[in-house]
Backbone as XML, in Angstrom:
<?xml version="1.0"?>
<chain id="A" units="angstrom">
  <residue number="1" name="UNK">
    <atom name="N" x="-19.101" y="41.142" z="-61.251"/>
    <atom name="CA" x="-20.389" y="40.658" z="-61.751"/>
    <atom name="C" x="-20.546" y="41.142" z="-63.189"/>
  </residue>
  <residue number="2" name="UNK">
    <atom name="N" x="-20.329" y="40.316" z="-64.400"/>
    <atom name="CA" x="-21.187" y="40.343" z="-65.754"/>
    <atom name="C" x="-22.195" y="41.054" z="-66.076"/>
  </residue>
  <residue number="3" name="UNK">
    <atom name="N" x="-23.055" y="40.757" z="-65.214"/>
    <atom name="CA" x="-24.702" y="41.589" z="-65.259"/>
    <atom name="C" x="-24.353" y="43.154" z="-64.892"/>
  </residue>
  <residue number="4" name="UNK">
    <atom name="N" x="-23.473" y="43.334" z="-64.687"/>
    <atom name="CA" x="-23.874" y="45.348" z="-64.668"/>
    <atom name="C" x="-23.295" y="45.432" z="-66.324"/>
  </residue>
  <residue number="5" name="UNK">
    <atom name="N" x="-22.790" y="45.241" z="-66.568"/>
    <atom name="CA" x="-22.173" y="45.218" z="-68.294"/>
    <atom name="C" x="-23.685" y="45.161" z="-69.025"/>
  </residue>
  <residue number="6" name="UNK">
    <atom name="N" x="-23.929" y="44.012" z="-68.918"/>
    <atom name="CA" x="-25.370" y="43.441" z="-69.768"/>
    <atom name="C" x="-26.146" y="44.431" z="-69.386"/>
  </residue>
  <residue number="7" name="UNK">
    <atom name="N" x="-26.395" y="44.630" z="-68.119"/>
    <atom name="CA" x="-27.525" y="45.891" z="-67.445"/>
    <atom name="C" x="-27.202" y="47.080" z="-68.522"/>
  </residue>
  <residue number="8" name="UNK">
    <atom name="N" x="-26.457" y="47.413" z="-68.456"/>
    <atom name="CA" x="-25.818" y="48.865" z="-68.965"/>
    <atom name="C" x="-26.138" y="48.744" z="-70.685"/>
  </residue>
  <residue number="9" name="UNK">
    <atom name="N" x="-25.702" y="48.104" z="-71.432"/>
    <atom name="CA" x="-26.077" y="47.581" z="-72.409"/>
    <atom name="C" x="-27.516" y="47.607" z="-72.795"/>
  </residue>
  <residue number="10" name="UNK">
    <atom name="N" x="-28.882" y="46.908" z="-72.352"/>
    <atom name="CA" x="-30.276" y="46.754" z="-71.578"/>
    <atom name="C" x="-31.020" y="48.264" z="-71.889"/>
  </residue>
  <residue number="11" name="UNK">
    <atom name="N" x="-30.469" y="48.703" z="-70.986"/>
    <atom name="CA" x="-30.845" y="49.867" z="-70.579"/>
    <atom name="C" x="-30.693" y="51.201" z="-71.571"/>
  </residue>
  <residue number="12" name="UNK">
    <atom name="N" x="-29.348" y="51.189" z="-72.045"/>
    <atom name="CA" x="-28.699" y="52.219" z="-73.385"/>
    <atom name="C" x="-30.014" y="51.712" z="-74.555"/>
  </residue>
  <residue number="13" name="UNK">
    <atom name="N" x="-29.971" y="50.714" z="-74.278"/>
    <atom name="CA" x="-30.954" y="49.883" z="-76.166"/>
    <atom name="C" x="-32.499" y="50.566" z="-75.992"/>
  </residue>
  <residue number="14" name="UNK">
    <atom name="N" x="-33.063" y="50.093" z="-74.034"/>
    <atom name="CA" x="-34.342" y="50.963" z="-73.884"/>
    <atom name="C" x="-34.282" y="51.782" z="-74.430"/>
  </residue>
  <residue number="15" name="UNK">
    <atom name="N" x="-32.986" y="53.073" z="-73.694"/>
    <atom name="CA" x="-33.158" y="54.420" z="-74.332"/>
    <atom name="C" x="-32.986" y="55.085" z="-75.187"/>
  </residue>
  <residue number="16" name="UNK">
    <atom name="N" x="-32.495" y="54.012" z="-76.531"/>
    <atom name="CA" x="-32.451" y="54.367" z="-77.526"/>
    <atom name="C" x="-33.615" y="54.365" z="-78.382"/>
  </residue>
  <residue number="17" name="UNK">
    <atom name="N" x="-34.485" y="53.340" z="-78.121"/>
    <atom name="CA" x="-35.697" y="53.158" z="-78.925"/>
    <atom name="C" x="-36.726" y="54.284" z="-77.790"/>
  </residue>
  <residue number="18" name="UNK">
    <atom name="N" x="-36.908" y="54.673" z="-76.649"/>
    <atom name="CA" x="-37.278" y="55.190" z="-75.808"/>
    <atom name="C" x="-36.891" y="56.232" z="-74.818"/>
  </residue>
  <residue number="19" name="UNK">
    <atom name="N" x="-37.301" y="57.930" z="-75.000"/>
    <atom name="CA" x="-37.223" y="58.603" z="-73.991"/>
    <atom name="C" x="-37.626" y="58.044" z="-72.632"/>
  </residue>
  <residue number="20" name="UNK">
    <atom name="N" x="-36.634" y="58.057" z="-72.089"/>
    <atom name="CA" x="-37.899" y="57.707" z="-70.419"/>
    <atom name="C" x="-37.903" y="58.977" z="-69.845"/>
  </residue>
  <residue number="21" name="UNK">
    <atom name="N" x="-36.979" y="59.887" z="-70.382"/>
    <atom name="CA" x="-37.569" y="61.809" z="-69.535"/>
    <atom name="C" x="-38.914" y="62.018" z="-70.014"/>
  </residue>
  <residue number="22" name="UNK">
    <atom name="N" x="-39.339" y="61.174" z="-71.279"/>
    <atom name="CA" x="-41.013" y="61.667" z="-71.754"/>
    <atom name="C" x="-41.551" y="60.690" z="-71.550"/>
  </residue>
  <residue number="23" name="UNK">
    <atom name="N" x="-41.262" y="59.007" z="-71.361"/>
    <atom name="CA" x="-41.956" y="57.982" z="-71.413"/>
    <atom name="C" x="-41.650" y="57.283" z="-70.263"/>
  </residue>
  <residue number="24" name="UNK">
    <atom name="N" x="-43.067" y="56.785" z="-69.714"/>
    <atom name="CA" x="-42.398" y="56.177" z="-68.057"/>
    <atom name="C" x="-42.407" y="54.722" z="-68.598"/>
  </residue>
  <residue number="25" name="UNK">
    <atom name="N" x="-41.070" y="53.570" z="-68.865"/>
    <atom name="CA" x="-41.123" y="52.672" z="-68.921"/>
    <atom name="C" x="-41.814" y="51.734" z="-67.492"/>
  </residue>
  <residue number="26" name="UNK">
    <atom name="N" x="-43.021" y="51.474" z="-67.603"/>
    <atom name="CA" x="-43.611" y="50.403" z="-66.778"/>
    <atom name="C" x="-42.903" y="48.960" z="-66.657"/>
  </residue>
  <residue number="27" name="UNK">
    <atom name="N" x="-42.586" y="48.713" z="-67.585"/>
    <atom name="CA" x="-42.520" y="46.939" z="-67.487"/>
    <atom name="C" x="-41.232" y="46.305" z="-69.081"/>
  </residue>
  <residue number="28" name="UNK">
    <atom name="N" x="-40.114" y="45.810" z="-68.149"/>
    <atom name="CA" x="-39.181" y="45.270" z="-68.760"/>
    <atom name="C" x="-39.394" y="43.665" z="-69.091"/>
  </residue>
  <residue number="29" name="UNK">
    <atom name="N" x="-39.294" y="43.121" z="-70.488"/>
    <atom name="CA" x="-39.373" y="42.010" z="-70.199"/>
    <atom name="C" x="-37.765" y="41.323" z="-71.158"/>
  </residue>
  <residue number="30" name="UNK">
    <atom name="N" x="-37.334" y="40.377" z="-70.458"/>
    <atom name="CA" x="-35.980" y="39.797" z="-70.718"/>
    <atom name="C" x="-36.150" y="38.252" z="-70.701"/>
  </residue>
  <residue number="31" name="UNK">
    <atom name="N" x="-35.506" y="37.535" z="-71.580"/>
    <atom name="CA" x="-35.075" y="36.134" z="-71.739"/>
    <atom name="C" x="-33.815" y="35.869" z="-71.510"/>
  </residue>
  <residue number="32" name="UNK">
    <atom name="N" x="-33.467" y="35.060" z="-70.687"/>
    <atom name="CA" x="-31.777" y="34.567" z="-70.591"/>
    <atom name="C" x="-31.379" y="33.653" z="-71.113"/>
  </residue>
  <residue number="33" name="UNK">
    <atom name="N" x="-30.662" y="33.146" z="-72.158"/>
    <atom name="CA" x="-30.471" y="32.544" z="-73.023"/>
    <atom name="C" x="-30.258" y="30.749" z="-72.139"/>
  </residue>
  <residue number="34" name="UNK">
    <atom name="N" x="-30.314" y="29.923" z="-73.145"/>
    <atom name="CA" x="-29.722" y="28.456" z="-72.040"/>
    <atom name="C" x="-28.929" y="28.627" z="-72.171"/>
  </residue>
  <residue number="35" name="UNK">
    <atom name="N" x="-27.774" y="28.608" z="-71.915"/>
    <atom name="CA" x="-26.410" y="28.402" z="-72.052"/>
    <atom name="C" x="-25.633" y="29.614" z="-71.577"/>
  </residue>
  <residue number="36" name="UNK">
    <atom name="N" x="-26.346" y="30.760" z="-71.341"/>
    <atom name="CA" x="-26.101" y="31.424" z="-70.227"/>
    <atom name="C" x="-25.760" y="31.615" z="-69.002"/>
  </residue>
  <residue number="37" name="UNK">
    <atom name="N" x="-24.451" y="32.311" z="-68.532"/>
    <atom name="CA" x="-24.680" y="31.828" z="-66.976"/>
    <atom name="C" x="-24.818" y="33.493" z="-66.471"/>
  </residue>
  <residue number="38" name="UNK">
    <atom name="N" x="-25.897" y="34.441" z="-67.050"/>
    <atom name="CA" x="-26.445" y="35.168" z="-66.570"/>
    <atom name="C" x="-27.271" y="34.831" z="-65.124"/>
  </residue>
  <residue number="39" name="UNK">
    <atom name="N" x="-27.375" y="35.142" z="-64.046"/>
    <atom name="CA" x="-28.004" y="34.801" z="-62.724"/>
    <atom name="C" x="-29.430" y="35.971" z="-62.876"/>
  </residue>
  <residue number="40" name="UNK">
    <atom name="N" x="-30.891" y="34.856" z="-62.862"/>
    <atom name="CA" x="-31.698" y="35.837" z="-63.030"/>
    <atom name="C" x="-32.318" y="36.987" z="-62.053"/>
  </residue>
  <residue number="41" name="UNK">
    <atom name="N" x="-31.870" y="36.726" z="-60.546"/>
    <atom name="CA" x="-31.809" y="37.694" z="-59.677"/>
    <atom name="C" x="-31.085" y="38.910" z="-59.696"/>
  </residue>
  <residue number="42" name="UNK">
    <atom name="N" x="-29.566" y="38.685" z="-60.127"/>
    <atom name="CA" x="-28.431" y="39.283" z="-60.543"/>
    <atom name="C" x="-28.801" y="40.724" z="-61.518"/>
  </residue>
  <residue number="43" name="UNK">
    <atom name="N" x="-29.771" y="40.079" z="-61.919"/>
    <atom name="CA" x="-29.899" y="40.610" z="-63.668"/>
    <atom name="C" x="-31.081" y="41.666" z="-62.795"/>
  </residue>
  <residue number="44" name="UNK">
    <atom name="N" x="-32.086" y="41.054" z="-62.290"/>
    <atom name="CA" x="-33.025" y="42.158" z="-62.194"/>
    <atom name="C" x="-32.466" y="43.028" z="-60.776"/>
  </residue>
  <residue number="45" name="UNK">
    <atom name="N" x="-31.787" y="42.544" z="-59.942"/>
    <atom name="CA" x="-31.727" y="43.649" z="-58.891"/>
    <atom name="C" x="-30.949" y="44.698" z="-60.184"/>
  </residue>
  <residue number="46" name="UNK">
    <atom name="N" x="-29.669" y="44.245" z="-60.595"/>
    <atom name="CA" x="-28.843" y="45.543" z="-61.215"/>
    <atom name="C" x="-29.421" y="46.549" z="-62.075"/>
  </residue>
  <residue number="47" name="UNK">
    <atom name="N" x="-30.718" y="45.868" z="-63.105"/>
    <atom name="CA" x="-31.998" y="47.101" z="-63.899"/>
    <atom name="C" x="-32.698" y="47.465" z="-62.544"/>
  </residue>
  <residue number="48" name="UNK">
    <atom name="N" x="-32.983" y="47.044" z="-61.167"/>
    <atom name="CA" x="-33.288" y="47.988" z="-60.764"/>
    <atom name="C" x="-32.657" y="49.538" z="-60.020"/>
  </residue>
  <residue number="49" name="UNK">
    <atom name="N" x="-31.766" y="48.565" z="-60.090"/>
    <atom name="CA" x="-30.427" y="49.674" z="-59.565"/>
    <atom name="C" x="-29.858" y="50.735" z="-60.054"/>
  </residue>
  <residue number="50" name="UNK">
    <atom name="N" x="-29.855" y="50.331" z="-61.317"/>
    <atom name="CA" x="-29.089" y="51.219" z="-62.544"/>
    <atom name="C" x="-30.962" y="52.176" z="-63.026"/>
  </residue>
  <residue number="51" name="UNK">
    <atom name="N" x="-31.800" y="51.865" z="-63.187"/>
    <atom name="CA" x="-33.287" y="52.575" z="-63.906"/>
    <atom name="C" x="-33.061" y="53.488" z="-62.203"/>
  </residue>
  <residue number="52" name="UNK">
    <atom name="N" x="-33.363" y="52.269" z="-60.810"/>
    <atom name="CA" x="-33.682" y="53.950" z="-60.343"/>
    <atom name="C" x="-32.588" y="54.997" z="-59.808"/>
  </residue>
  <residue number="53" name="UNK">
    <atom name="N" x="-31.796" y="54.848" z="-60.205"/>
    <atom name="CA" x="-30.553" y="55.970" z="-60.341"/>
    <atom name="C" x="-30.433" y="56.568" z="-61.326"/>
  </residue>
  <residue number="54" name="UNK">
    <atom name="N" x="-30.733" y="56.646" z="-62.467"/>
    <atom name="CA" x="-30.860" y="56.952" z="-63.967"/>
    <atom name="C" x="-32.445" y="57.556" z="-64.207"/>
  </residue>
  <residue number="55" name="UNK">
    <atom name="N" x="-33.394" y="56.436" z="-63.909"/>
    <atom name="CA" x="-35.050" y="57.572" z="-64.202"/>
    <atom name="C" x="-35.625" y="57.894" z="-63.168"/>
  </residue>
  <residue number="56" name="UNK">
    <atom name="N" x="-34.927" y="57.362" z="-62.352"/>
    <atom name="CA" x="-35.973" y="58.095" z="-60.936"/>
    <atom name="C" x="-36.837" y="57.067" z="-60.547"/>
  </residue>
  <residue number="57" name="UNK">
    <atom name="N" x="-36.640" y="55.914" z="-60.645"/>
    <atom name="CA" x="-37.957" y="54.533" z="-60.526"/>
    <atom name="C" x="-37.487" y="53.532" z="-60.859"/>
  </residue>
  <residue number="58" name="UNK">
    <atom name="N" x="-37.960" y="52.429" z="-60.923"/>
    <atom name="CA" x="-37.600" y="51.023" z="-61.506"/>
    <atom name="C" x="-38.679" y="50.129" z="-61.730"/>
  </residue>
  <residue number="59" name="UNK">
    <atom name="N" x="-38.764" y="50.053" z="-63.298"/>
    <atom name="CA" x="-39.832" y="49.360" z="-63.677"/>
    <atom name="C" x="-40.291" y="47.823" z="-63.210"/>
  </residue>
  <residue number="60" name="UNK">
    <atom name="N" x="-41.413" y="47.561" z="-63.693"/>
    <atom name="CA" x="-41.923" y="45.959" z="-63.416"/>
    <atom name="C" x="-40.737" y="45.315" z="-64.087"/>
  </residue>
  <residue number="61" name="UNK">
    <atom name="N" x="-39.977" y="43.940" z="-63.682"/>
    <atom name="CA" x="-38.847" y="43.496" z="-65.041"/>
    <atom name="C" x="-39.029" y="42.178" z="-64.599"/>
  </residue>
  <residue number="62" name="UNK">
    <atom name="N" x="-39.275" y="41.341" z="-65.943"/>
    <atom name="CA" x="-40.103" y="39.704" z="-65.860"/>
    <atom name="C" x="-38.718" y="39.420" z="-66.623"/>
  </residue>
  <residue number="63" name="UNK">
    <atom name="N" x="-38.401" y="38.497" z="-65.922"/>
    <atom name="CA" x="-36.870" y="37.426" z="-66.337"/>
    <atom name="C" x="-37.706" y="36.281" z="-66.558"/>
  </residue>
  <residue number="64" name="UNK">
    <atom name="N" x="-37.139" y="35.268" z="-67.703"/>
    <atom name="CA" x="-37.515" y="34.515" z="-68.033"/>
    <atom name="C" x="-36.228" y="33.422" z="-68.640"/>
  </residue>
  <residue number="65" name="UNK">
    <atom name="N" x="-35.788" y="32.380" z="-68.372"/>
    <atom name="CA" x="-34.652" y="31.825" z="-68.654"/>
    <atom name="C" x="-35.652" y="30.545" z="-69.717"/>
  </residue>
  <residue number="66" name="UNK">
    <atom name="N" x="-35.052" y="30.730" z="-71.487"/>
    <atom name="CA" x="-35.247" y="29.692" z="-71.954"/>
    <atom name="C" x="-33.920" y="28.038" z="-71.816"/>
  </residue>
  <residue number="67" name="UNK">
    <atom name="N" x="-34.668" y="27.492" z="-72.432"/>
    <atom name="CA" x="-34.450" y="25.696" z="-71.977"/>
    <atom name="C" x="-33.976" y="25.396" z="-73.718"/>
  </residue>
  <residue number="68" name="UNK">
    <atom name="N" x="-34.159" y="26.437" z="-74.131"/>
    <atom name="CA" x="-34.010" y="25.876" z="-76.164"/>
    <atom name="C" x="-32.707" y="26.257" z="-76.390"/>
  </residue>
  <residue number="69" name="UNK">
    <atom name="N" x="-31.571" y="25.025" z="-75.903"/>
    <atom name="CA" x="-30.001" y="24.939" z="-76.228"/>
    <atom name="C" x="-29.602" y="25.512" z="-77.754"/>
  </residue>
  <residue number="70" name="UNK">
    <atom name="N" x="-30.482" y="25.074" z="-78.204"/>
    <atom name="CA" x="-30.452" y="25.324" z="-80.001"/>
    <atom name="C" x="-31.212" y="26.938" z="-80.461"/>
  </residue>
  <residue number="71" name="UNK">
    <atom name="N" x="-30.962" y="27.926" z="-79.315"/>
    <atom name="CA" x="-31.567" y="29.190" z="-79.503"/>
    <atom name="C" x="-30.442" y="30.116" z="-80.260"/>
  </residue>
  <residue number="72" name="UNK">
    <atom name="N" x="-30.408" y="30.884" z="-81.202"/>
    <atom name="CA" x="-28.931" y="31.498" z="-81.551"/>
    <atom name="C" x="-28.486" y="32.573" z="-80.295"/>
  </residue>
  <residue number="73" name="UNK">
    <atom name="N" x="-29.997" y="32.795" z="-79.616"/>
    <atom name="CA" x="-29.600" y="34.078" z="-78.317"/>
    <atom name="C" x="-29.081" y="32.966" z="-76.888"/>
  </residue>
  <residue number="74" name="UNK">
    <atom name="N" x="-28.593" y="32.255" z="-77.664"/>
    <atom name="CA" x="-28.720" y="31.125" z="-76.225"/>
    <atom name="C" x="-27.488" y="31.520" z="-75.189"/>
  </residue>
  <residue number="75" name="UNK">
    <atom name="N" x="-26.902" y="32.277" z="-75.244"/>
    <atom name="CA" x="-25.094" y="32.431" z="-74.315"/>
    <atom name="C" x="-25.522" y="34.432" z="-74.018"/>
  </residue>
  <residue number="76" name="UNK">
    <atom name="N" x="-26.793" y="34.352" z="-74.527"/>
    <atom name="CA" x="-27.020" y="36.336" z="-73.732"/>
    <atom name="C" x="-28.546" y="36.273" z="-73.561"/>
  </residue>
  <residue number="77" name="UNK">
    <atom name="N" x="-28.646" y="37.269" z="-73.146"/>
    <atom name="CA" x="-30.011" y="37.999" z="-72.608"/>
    <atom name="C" x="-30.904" y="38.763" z="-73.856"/>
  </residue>
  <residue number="78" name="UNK">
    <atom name="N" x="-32.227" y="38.659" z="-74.152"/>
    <atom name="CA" x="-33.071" y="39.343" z="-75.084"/>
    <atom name="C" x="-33.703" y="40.174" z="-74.323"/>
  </residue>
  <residue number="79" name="UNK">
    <atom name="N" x="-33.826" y="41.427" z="-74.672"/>
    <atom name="CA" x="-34.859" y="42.090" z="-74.450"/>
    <atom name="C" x="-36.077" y="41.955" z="-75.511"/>
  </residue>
  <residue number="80" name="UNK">
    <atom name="N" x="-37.486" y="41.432" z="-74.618"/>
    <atom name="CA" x="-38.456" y="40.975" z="-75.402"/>
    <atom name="C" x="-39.545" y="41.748" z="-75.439"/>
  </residue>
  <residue number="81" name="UNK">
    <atom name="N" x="-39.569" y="42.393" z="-74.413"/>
    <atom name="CA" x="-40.590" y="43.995" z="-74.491"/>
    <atom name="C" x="-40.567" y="45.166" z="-73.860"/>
  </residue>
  <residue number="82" name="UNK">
    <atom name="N" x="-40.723" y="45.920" z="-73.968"/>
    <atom name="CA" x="-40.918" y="47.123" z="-73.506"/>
    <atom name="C" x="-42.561" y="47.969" z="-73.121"/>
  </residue>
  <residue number="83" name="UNK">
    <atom name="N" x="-42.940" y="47.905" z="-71.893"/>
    <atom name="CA" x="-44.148" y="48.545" z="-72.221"/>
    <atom name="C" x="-44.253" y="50.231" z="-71.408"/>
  </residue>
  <residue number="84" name="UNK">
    <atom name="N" x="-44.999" y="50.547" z="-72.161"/>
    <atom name="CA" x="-44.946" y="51.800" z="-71.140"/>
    <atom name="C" x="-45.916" y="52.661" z="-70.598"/>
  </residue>
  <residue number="85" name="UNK">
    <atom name="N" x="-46.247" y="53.447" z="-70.148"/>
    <atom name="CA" x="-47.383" y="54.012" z="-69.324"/>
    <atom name="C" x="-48.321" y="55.054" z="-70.593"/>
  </residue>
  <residue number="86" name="UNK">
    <atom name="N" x="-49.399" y="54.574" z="-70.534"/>
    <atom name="CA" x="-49.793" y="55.300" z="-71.686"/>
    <atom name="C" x="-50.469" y="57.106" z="-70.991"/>
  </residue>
</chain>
């Protein structure tokens, strides 16, 4: 499966812009490109798999697959937000 790669990837980028030992990431949000053959179930069981083995939890994570062939992110996955527990 592709998606633990991408997961792993995902997740390193969270924690680079983000402690989660100091910050409880609440809510992941991701776009799957068109032309992707990312599977959007795929994608969120493995962030939950990989966050709660890694922070101890697994955040809210909203998949969203765009339809815009002509996207330059169109063949990967965006991470589009990050929110976190204030």
């Amino acid at each position: 499966m592709h998606e633990s790669g991408l997961v792993a990837q995902l997740i390193a980028r969270v924690e680079s812009e983000l402690d989660p030992a100091e910050t409880r990431v609440t809510r992941l949000a991701l776009r799957i490109g068109a032309m992707s053959s990312v599977a959007p179930a795929a994608l969120r069981q493995g962030i939950e798999e990989h966050t709660a083995g890694a922070w101890g939890y697994a955040p809210e994570i909203e998949v969203e697959r765009s339809d815009d062939v002509g996207d330059s992110a169109g063949f990967g996955v965006t991470l589009v937000s990050i929110q976190v527990e204030d």
